[in-house]
C-alpha positions in Angstrom: 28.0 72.7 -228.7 24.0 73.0 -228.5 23.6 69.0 -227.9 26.8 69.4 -224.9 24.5 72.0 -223.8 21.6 69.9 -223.4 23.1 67.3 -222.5 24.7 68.8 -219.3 21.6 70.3 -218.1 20.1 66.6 -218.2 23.3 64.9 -216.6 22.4 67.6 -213.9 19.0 66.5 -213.6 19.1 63.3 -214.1 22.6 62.1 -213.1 21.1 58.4 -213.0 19.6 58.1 -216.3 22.0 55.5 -218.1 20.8 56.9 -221.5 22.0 60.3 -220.7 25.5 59.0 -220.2 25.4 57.0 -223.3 24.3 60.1 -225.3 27.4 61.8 -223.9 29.3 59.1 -224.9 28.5 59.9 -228.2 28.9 63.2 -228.5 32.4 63.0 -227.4 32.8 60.0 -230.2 31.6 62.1 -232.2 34.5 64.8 -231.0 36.9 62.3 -231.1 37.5 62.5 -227.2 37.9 59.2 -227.0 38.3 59.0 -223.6 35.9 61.0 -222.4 33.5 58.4 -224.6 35.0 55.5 -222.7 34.2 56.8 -219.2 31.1 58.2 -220.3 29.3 54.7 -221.7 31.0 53.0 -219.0 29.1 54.6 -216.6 26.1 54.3 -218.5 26.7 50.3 -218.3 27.0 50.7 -214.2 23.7 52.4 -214.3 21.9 49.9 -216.9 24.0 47.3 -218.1 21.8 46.6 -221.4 21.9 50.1 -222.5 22.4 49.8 -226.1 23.9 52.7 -227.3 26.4 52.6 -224.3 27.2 48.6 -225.1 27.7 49.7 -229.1 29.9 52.5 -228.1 32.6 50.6 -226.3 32.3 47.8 -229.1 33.4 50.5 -231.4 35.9 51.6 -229.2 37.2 48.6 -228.2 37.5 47.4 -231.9 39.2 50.9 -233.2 42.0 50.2 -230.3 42.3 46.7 -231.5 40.8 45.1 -228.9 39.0 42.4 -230.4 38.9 39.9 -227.7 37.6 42.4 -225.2 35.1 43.7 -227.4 33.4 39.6 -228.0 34.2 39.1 -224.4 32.0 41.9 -223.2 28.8 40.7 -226.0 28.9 37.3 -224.8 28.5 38.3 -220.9 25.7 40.4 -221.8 24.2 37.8 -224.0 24.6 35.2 -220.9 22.3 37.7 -219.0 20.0 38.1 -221.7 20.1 35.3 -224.2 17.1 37.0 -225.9 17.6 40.7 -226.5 17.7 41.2 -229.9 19.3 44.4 -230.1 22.5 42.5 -228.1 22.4 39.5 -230.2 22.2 41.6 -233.2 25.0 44.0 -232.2 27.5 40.5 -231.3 26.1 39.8 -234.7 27.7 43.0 -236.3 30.8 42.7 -234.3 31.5 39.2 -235.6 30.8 40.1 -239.2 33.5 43.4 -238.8 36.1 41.2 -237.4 35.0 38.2 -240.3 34.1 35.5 -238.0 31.4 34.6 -240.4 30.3 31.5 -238.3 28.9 33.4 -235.4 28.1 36.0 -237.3 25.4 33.8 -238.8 24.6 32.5 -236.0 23.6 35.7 -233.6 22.1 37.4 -236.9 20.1 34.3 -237.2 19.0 34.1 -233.3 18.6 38.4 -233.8 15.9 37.8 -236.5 14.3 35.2 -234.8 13.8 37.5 -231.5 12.9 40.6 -233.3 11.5 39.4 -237.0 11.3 43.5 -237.5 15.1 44.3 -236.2 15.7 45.5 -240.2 19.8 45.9 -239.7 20.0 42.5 -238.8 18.5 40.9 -242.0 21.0 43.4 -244.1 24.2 42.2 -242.2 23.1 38.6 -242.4 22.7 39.2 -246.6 26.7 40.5 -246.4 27.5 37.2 -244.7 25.7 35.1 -247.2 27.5 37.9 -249.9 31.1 37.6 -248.2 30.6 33.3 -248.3 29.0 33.6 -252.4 26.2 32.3 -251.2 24.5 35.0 -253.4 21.2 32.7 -253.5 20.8 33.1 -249.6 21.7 36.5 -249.8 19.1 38.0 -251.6 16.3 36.1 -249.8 17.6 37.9 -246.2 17.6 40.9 -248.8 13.6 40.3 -249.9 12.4 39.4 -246.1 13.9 42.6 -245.2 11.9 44.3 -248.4 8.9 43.0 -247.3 9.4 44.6 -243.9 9.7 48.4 -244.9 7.8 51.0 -246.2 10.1 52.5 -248.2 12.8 49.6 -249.0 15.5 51.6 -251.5 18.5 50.0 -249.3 17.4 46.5 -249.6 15.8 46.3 -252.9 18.6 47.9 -254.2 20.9 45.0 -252.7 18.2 42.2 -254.2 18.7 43.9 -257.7 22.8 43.9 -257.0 22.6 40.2 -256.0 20.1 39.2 -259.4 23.3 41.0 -261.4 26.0 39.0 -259.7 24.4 36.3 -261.4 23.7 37.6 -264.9 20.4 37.6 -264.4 19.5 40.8 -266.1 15.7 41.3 -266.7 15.2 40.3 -262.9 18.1 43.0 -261.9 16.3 45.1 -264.6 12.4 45.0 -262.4 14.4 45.2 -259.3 15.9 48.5 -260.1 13.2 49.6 -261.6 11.0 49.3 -258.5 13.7 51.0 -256.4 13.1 54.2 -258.6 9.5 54.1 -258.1 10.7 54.8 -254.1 13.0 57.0 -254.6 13.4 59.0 -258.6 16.8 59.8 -257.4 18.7 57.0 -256.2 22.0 56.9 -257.6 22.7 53.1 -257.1 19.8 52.0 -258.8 19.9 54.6 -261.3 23.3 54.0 -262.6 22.7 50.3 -263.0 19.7 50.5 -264.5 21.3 53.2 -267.2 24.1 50.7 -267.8 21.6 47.7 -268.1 19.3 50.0 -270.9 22.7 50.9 -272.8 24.1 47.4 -273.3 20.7 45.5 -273.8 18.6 47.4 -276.1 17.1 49.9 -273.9 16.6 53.4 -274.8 19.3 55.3 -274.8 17.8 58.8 -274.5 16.3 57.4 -271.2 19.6 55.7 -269.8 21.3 59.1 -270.8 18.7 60.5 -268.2 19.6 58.1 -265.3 23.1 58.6 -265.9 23.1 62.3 -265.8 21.0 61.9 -262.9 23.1 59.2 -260.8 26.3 61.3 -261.8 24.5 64.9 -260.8 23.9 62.9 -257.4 27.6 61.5 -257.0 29.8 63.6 -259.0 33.1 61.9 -257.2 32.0 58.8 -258.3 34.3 57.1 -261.3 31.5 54.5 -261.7 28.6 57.1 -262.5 31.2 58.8 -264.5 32.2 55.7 -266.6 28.5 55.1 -267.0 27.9 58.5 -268.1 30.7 58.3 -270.8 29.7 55.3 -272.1 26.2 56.2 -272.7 27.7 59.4 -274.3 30.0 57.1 -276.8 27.2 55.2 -278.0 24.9 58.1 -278.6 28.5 59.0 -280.9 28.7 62.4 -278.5 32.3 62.3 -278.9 32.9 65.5 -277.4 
């Protein structure tokens, strides 16, 4: 109710600001008024045809009606206009990967990264289309570009040590998750991997009982925390 608030006041005052209209789009996404959204971004896209937020709004419209075709068709006549706007190209990217047209997918990602070498989403939907095609190799390198990128890379490392365990290899997935903690103490991912990975090879159990607690305390609904936790409980023989 505070954002509609705020967000009227500026329609009123700025009634041709395309980003206005796109962030009323969203609110009413976010309300579920559908078609309030609709009419809202489209208007935004009469006022500034590349505004991004308005152009990913009806892609996510389009694609919850089913309307797949309409949805590629409306990337690629923006992308005509502006074959190098990463944000579009990275978007079509997305779009592609949802509806698992893998080719173009790879192929905007690609042409995303190469625009905008910092766009970070890009690199991570590129690693799922290298994941979705087992090209698990190729996957994690998108995963480390995008690590070398950030400040504060819990997301991607995480998916680098996820790829290294794919493959067995378990010391590497053992540094990688590791390193993750050192970001963030708390991560659930990273710590209920790394408890399992201490439990079955050698580690110290006292200190894998301490991740596990930990990644369960963060996810309590989770069955794989929980299974991780028991575990670690059985084989420190607390039955109970």
């Amino acid at each position: 109710a505070q954002a509609e608030s705020v967000l009227n006041e500026l329609r009123a005052a700025l009634p041709q600001a395309a980003t206005v209209h796109s962030q009323i789009g969203l609110l009413h996404l976010g309300k579920r008024e559908t078609a309030k959204a609709m009419a809202a971004f489209l208007r935004a896209l009469e006022l500034d045809p590349m505004e991004i937020d308005a152009v990913h709004g009806v892609i996510t419209l389009d694609l919850a009606a089913g309307r797949q075709a309409e949805a590629l068709g409306r990337l690629r006549t923006l992308i005509d206009k502006a074959p190098g706007n990463a944000g579009l190209l990275a978007l079509a990217g997305r779009t592609n990967l949802v509806i698992a047209n893998l080719d173009d997918a790879e192929k905007l990602l690609t042409r995303a990264i190469q625009a905008d070498p910092n766009g970070l989403e890009a690199y991570s939907d590129l690693g799922q289309v290298h994941l979705r095609r087992g090209r698990i190799d190729e996957a994690r390198r998108t995963f480390e570009r995008r690590v070398e990128r950030e400040a504060r890379p819990v997301a991607s490392l995480t998916m680098v040590a996820l790829t290294y365990q794919m493959q067995n290899r378990t010391d590497e997935a053992r540094r990688a998750f590791e390193r993750v903690l050192t970001y963030d103490p708390k991560a659930p991912v990273a710590a209920n991997n790394l408890a399992w990975i201490y439990a079955e090879n050698g580690g110290n159990l006292d200190v894998a009982l301490q991740l596990a607690q930990a990644a369960h305390a963060a996810t309590p609904d989770s069955a794989d925390t929980a299974d991780t936790l028991g575990w670690i409980y059985l084989k420190k023989e607390l039955f109970p």
